[in-house]
N, C-alpha and C positions, 0 to 999 in steps of 0.2 A: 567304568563309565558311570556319570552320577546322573541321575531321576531330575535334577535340578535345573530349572532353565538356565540358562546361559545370560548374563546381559544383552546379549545381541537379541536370545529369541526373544525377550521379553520387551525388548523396544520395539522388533519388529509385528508382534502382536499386538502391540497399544497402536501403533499404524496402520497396522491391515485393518482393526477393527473401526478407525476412523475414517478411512477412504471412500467405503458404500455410503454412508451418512453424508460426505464431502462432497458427493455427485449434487446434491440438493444445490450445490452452488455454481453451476454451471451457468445458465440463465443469466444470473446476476453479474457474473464475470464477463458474459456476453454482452451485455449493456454496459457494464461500465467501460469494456475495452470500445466499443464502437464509439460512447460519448468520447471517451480520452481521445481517440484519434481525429474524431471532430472539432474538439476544441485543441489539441495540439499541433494539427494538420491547418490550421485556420491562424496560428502563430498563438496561443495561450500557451499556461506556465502550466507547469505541476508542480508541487512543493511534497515532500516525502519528509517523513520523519518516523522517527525509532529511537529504545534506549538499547545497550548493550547490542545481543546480537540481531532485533532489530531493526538498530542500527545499520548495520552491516546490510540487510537487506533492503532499507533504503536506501544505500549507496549502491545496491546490486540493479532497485528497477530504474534509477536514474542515469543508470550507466549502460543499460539494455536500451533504454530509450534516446539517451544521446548519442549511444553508438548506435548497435543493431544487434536482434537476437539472430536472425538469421542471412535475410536476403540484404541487398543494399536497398536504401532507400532516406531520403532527406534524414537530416540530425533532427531531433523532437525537443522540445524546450524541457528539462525537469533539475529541479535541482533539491538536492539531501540537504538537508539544513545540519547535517550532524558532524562532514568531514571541517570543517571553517574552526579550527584548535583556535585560533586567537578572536572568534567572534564570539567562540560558545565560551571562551574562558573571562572573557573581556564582561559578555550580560551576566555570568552566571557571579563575579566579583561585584558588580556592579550593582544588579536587579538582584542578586538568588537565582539557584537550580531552575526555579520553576520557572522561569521567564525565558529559558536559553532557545528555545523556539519560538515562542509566543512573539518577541520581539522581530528576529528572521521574520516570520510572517506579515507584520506590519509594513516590513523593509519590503520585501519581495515579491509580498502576493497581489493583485489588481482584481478589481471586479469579474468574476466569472470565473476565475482562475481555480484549479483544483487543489486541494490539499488532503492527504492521503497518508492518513497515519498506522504506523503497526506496534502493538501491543500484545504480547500474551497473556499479562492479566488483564488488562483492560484499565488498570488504575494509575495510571503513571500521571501522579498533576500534570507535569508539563508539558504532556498531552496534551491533555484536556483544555488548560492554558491556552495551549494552541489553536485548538478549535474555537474557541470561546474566542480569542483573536480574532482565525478566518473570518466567523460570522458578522462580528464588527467588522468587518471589513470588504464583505459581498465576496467572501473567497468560500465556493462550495468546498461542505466536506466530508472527507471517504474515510472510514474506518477497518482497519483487519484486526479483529481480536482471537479470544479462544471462545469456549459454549458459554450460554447463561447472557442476564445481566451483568452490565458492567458501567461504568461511571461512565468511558469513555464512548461507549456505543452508545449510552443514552443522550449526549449532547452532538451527537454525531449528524448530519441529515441523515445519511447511508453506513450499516455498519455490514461484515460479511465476515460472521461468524464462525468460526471452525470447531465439528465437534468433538471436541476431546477436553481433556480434564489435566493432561500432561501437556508441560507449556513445551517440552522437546519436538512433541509432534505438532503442537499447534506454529508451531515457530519451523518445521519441517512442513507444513500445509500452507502455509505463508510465501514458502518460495514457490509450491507451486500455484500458488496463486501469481504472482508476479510474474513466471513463466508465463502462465496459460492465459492473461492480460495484457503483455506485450504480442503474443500471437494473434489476438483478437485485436490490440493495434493496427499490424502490419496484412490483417486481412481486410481491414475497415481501410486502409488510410488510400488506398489507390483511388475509391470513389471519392474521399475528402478532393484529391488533387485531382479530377476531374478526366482519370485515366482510364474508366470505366463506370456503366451506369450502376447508380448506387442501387447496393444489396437490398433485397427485397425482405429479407429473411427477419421475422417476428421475435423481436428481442426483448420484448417487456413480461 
């Protein structure tokens, strides 16, 4: 038997040790999920983007949100600007890399509308691109990075910061962020549709 971690303990230890620090973000995920469902619940857009995996995870909350994560309840407007192979291959030949969202966003997004990006370093231009879009364009916008400053948090309105230094976990605190947002969704959205009086409960 070897004295040596294991790769597993040692991913599982840079996790465990980011989870207590993580709670800080409770609150805000609380707000954000109540506004989302007000404004998706009222017919608004959400716009999601990501690079690599994500990626992946903005195709994961745009598909919790047009499907469902749990109970039934209406389909919710969001759309990943990142599966569209011939539109992101079409701007990225066309504009450059850096444009392959920023354009979507011009196409897609409408005043009020949310745009909601995830990053693990925080520095992805086309990010940023993006935002810098939204805002020409009266599209609020929501950031998921990792700890620290970062380009992308700072052009952000709202960024929700994850602490850790490994973009593994920060990219594994990401999905639970998008879980625990879509439940604050579907707890918020019965008073949006007027099926219950609206929640009392202090979320700022």
């Amino acid at each position: 038997m070897t004295d040596t971690f294991s790769p597993l303990d040692s991913h599982l230890d840079a996790l465990a040790s980011a989870l207590d620090p993580y709670r800080a973000t409770a609150r805000q995920l609380a707000r954000w999920g109540r506004e989302l469902a007000w404004h998706l619940g009222r017919g608004g857009r959400l716009l999601v983007a990501g690079n690599g995996g994500s990626a992946a995870e903005a195709q994961h909350l745009a598909a919790e949100l047009v499907g469902r994560l749990r109970d039934e309840r209406i389909p919710l407007s969001a759309i990943a600007l990142t599966p569209d192979s011939s539109a992101v291959t079409a701007i990225a030949n066309d504009y450059g890399f850096e444009e392959v969202f920023a354009r979507q966003v011009r196409a897609h997004g409408r005043r009020g509308d949310i745009l909601l990006v995830l990053s693990t370093s925080g520095r992805s231009p086309n990010l940023v691109a993006a935002v810098k879009a939204a805002r020409e364009t009266g599209v609020r916008t929501w950031a998921m990075v990792g700890a620290g400053h970062s380009p992308l948090a700072a052009v952000s309105e709202e960024a929700l910061c994850c602490p850790s230094d490994d973009s593994q976990v920060v990219q594994e605190l990401h999905l639970v962020s998008v879980h625990v947002l879509c439940e604050y969704v579907d707890r918020e959205l019965p008073a949006v549709l007027g099926k219950v009086p609206e929640s009392l409960e202090v979320l700022t």
